[in-house]
N, C-alpha and C positions, 0 to 999 in steps of 0.2 A: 311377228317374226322379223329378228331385225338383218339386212342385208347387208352378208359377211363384206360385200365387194363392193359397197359405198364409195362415190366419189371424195367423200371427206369425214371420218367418222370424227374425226377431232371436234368438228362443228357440232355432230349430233348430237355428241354425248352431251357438250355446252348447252346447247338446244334444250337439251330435256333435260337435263338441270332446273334451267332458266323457267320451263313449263312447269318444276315444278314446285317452285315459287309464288304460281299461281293459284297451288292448292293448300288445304290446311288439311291438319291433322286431328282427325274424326278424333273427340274425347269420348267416343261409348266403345273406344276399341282404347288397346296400349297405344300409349302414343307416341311408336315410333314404327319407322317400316325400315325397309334394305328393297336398295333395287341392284339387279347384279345386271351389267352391261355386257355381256361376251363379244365384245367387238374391240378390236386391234387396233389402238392408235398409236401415235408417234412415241409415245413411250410409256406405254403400257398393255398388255397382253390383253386385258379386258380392265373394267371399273366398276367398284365397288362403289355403293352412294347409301348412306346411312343415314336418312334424315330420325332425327329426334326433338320431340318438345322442350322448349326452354325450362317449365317447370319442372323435367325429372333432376336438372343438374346443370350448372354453368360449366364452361367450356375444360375447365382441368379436372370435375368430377368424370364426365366425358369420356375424356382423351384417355384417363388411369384406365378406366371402366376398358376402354377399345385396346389399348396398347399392354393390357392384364392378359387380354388374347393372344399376343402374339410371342414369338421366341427370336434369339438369334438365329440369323441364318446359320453362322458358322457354329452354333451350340445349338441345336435344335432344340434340348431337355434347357436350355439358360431361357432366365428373363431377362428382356431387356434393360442396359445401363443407362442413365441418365449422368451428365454432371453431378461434380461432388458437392457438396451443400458449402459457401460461404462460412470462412472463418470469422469469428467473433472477434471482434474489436479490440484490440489491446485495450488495457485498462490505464483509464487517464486522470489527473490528481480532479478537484474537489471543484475548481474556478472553469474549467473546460467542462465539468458535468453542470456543472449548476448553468452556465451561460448554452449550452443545448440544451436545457429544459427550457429557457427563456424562451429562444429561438425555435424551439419547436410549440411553442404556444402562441408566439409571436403569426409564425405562419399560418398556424391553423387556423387562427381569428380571422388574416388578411382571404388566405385561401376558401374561409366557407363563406364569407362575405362574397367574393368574386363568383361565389358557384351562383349564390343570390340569385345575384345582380344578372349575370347571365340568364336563370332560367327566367327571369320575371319582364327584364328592360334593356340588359346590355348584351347585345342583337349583332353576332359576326358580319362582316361586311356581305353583302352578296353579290356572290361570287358564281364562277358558271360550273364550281362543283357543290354548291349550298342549295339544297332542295328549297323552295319559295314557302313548304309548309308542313305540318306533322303526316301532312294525308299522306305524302312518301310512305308513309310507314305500310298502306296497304297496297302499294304497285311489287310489281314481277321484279327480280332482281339477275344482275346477270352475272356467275361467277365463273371469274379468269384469274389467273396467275399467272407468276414469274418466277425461277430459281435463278440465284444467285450460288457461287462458288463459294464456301464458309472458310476459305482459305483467304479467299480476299477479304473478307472481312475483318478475321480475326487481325491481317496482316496489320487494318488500319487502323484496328483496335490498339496491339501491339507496339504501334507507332509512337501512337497521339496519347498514348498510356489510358486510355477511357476505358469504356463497356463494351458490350455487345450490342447492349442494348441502345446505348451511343450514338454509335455506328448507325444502326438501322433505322433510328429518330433522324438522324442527318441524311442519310438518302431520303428519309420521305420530305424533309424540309428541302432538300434541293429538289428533287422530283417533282415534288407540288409547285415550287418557285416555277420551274422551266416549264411545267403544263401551264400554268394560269399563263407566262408570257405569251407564251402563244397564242394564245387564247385571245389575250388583249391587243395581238398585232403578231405581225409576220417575227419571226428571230433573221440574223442576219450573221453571214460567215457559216464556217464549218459545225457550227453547234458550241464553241467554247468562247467565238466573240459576239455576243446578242449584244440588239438593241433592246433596249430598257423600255418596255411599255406596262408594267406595272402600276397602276395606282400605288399615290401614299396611302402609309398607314393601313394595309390593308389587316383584317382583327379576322385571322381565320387559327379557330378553337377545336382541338380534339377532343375528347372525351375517351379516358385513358383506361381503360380496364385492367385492376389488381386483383389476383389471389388474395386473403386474408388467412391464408390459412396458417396454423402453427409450423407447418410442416410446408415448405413455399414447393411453385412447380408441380408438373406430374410426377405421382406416386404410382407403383405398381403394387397390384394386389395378388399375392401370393399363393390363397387360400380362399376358401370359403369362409375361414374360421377371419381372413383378415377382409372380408368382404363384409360379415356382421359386424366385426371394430367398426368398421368404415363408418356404417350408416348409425352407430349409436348418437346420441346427442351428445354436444363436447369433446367429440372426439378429435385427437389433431387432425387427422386426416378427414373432417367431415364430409358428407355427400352432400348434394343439394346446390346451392346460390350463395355462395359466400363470397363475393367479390364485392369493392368497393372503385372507385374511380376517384382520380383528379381532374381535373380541368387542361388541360397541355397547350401552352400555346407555341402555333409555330408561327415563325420570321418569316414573313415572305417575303423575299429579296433576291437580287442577281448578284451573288458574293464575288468579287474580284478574284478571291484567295477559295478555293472548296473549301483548304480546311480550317473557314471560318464560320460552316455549317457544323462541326462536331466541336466546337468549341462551345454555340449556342447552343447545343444538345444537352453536351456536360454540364455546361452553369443550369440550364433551367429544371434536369434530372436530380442535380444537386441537391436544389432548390424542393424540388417534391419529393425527395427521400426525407428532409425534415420538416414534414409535416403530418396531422392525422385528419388530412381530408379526405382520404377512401374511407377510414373507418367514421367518423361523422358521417359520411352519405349513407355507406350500408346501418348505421343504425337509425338515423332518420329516416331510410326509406322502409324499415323493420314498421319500426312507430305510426309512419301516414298509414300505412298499410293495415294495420291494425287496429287504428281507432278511429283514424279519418277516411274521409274519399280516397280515393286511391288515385285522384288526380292530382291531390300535391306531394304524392310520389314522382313526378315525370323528370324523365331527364330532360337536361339543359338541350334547348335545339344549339347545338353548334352545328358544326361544317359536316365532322367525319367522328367515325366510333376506331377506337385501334387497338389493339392485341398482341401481344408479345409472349412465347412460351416456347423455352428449352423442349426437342422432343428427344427420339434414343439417338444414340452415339452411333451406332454400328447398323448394319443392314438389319433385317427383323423380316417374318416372314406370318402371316396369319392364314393357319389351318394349313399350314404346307405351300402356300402361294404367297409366292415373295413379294415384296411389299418394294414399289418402286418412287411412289410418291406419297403425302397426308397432305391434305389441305383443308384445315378446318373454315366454315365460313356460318355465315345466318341472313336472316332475310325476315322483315318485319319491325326492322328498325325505322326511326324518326330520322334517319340524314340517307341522303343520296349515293356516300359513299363510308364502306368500312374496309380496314386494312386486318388483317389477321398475319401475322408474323410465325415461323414455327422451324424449325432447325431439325433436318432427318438427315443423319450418319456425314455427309462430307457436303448438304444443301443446305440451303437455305431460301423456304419459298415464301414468295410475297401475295398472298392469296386477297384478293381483291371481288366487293360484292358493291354491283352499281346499278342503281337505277338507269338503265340506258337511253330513258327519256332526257334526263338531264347531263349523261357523263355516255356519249355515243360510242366515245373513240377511249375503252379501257385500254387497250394493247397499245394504245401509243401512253397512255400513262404511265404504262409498264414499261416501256422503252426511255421512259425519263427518268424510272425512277434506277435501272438497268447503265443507262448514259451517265447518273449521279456520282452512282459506285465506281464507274471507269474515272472521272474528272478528279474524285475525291483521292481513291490510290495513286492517278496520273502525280499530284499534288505532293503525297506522302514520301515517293520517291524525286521526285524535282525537289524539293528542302532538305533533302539527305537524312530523313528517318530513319530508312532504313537503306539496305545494300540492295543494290540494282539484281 
């Protein structure tokens, strides 16, 4: 019986999250469960917690699968809208296409090289968010978050003429900058004039999580009849683990200027949009999987794993109870720390899963990466981007 009148239920729910991290999910049953929390925190009536095994489906088979459940608030009988899908590319003469296929093979070569070298010998700095070893992969993990305002976002998006996704890459690149300073010695001033206690050169690599799907982002499934499409094979919208990964590195540094964190974002997003190093990994890791050990499937040990996904536009509400927050996360990964990214109606929350042996103080990393977004728009209006 859980006690309505807790001095902190915010904790408990985290608490028992965190506990249950510690357990695995019995394969002689389905392997997924639902715990329902009826207890009142700060901004949620009660909390839903849905763990599922990785093998039924990676995180956008998932999400379709959960957010297929729910309706608009404000339309009860409506499904939920997503973003509209990316226009196609104007069509460009014969010397711009032929010199992109160059450059997208150019990359690919460099890029699955670098994935190599990583997983085998070229070893991210370590750092005091870099687990010392794979065995991370079997401790407890601890899952916190942060929401941000998608108004600000967009705003710097708007600005700096970039992505979204941009944006979000450059908070975490400044966020992580002003954790590890700290980390490496005191900062000094009000939070915007630090001393520099940085190591050079520091080589800290994300591991970048892509959809491969024909159909990109979460999809909703309408029917039963579009629930069997779903799961046929070939299908665009397939079910199952169809994601691939790049390598991402970020800059770590004390930028003078923030918005010379979305600048690094864009050049090196640029840069992984022409390439086909997600789909080389998801079909190498098809291959080891199937003919070899399944140990030279492993991913690269970098620093952090990250995630990025469009969620609905508008409120939504599952089984008649409104839906105040999503936070997708996981736990049984090889790194100490993973970022999950996710956008619900006017948020944007930064869902964070840490080994808390190694990364103690999550909510102050939430507070850096929180302090980033303020320095970065502070930035956008001080250069005159946009109207005050």
């Amino acid at each position: 019986m859980v006690d309505q009148h807790m001095a902190s239920p915010d904790q408990f729910v985290e608490d028992y999250i965190a506990n249950l991290t510690n357990t695995q999910i019995s394969t002689s049953i389905p392997m997924w469960d639902v715990h329902i929390l009826n207890l009142k925190t700060c901004d949620a009536e009660s909390t839903l917690v849905i763990r599922v095994h990785h093998s039924l489906g990676d995180g956008t088979s998932l999400m379709s699968f959960l957010i297929s459940c729910c309706r608009k608030t404000s339309e009860p009988d409506a499904l939920p809208s997503f973003p509209a899908a990316k226009k196609s590319r104007p069509d460009t003469g014969w010397f711009w296409k032929f010199w992109s296929v160059l450059l997208l093979a150019w990359n690919t070569l460099v890029d699955i090289w670098m994935c190599v070298a990583t997983t085998y010998f070229l070893k991210d700095t370590q750092t005091p968010l870099k687990a010392p070893s794979r065995a991370v992969a079997f401790t407890s993990r601890r899952i916190v978050r942060r929401t941000f305002c998608v108004d600000d976002v967009i705003l710097v998006k708007n600005a700096t003429n970039t992505k979204v996704n941009d944006v979000v890459l450059a908070i975490t690149q400044a966020g992580l900058s002003r954790y590890l300073n700290r980390k490496y010695g005191k900062g000094m001033g009000d939070g915007e004039s630090w001393e520099n206690n940085l190591p050079n050169s520091v080589r800290l690599t994300a591991t970048l999580f892509i959809n491969l799907r024909s159909s990109p982002g979460i999809y909703v499934l309408t029917s039963l009849a579009a629930i069997a499409k779903m799961v046929k094979k070939h299908s665009q919208t397939d079910w199952g683990n169809k994601i691939g990964y790049v390598l991402y590195p970020f800059k770590i540094a004390l930028k003078d200027n923030p918005l010379d964190y979305i600048r690094d974002a864009k050049a090196t997003m640029d840069r992984k949009k022409a390439t086909l190093e997600a789909q080389f990994r998801l079909f190498m890791a098809k291959v080891f999987v199937r003919f070899y050990p399944t140990k030279l499937a492993t991913f690269p040990l970098t620093t952090m794993w990250f995630s990025n996904v469009a969620g609905p536009q508008e409120e939504i509400s599952l089984f008649g109870n409104q839906v105040t927050f999503i936070a997708p996360s996981l736990y049984g990964q090889p790194v100490a720390l993973t970022i999950h990214i996710i956008s619900y109606e006017k948020k944007i929350s930064m869902v964070l899963s840490v080994d808390d042996n190694i990364i103690p103080d999550p909510y102050q990393l939430c507070d850096d990466f929180e302090e980033a977004l303020k320095l970065i728009k502070k930035a956008v209006v001080a250069e005159g981007l946009i109207k005050k």
